[in-house]
C-alpha positions, 0 to 999 in steps of 0.5 A: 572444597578443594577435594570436590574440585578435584575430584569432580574436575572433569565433569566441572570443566565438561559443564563448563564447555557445554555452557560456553557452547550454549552462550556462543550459540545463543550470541551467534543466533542473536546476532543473525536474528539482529542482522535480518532485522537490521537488513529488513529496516535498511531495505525499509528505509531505502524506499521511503528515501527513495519515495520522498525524493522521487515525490516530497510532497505530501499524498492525498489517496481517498481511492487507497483502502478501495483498491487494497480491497479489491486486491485482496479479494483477487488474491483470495480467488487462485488460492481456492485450488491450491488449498484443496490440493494441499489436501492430497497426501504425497504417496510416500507420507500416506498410509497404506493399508494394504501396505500392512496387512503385506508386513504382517504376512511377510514371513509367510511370503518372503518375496513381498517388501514394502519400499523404504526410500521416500523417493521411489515411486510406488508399485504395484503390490501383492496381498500376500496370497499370490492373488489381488494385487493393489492398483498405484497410487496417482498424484494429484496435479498441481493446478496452473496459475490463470493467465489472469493471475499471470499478466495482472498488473498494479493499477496505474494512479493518476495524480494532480499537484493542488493548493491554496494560497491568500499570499496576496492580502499580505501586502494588502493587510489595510484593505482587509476587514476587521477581526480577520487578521487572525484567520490569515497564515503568516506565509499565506498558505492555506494548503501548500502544493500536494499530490492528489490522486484524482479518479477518471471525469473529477473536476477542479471543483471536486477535488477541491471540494474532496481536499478541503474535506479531509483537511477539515479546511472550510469552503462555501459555493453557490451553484449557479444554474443558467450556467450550470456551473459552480462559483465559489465564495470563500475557502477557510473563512475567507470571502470575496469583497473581504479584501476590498471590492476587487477580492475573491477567489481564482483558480488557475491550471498548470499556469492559465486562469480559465474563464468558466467556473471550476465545476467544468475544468476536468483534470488530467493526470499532471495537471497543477492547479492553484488557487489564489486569492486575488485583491485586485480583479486578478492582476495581482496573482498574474490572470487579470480577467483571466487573460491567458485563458485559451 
């Protein structure tokens, strides 16, 4: 055994010098490869810091999956042109025909030479009979980007704070009906405060109607035509007289109870909007017969 090591030392310890170089190698790129990942998730976490500080509630964007389908089409439209230029070879990578038919002949005639550098433009060239001579070749243009494309900016979200609360039967628990205890949350939010995205002409009644929905929260209203307007019964299995004669529900915006049905109150970008259960004809929740309307 000590005679082979002898013998075949060099080679041994070579073999052993490619191998550590090959590990290091191998360490070194794991180690950038690691670094990239490292850096990407600490650029990812920086923005949902950044998301849930600048906005800690909870988003509702039913118009999302719209507007990323709209985007992507537009963003298919300008790469129809670049595609068909990707097309055109580069003259210093496409094949010349004449270009061999003057290799072939070039002991016959000494004075033609095909270029070599990449960079140079091309020539024209002779056929190798002192007659026909090949035209240059052109590049084709690149294509500009539109001014469409160009000024296009991301559309701007409008949004509204909505909740639900019935906060007020906790202090009136013996005026509630029977079997309804259950039903009532320990905090009295139905839905606390959160950030809707809200559509140009939407009213109080369709968001409400849009949020109850995706949260799967229960809401009954009865249209009432002479005044073309909405009133609603009960939201989450909670109606009006439910907590004595005085009982239902109100709504107010950015602090003012106003006193026309919800389906008329169209919201605007900002707005907050509550709604409340009252037990006493609104006193309790701050808009007695909706006194702040304006």
């Amino acid at each position: 055994m000590l005679s082979f090591i002898k013998k075949y030392k060099f080679i041994i310890i070579g073999a052993a010098v490619i191998i550590a170089i090959l590990v290091a190698a191998f360490l070194s790129g794991g180690s950038v490869e690691q670094a990239k990942k490292e850096a990407e998730a600490a650029k990812q976490g920086e923005f949902q810091t950044a998301a849930t500080v600048d906005n800690p509630l909870e988003v509702i964007d039913d118009f999302e999956d719209e507007e990323e389908q709209e985007a992507s089409v537009q963003q298919i439209e300008p790469s129809q042109p670049a595609t068909a230029a990707s097309l055109s070879a580069s003259p210093a990578t496409q094949p010349s025909s004449e270009s061999s038919v003057s290799a072939s002949k070039s002991t016959e005639n000494k004075a033609v030479s095909t270029p070599n550098n990449s960079n140079e433009k091309p020539q024209a060239k002779s056929d190798g009979d002192g007659g026909k001579t090949v035209p240059e070749e052109t590049k084709a243009a690149e294509p500009a980007a539109s001014p469409t494309e160009q000024n296009k900016k991301p559309p701007v979200k409008k949004s509204c704070t909505f909740s639900i609360s019935c906060a007020t039967i906790l202090g009136n628990m013996g005026k509630l009906d029977d079997g309804l205890e259950e039903i009532v949350p320990d905090d009295g939010w139905i839905l606390k405060p959160t950030t809707v995205i809200i559509q140009e002409g939407e009213t109080v009644f369709d968001v409400l109607k849009r949020v109850c929905k995706r949260k799967n929260i229960h809401m009954e209203f009865t249209e009432t035509v002479a005044y073309d307007s909405v009133y609603i019964e009960g939201i989450a299995n909670l109606y009006e007289f439910d907590c004595g004669g005085n009982s239902g529900w109100m709504y107010c915006v950015n602090g003012f109870f106003p006193s026309y049905g919800c389906s008329k109150y169209e919201v605007k970008d900002g707005d907050v909007i509550e709604w409340k259960y009252t037990c006493n004809l609104g006193y309790d929740v701050g808009g007695g017969y909706a006194k702040n309307e304006r």
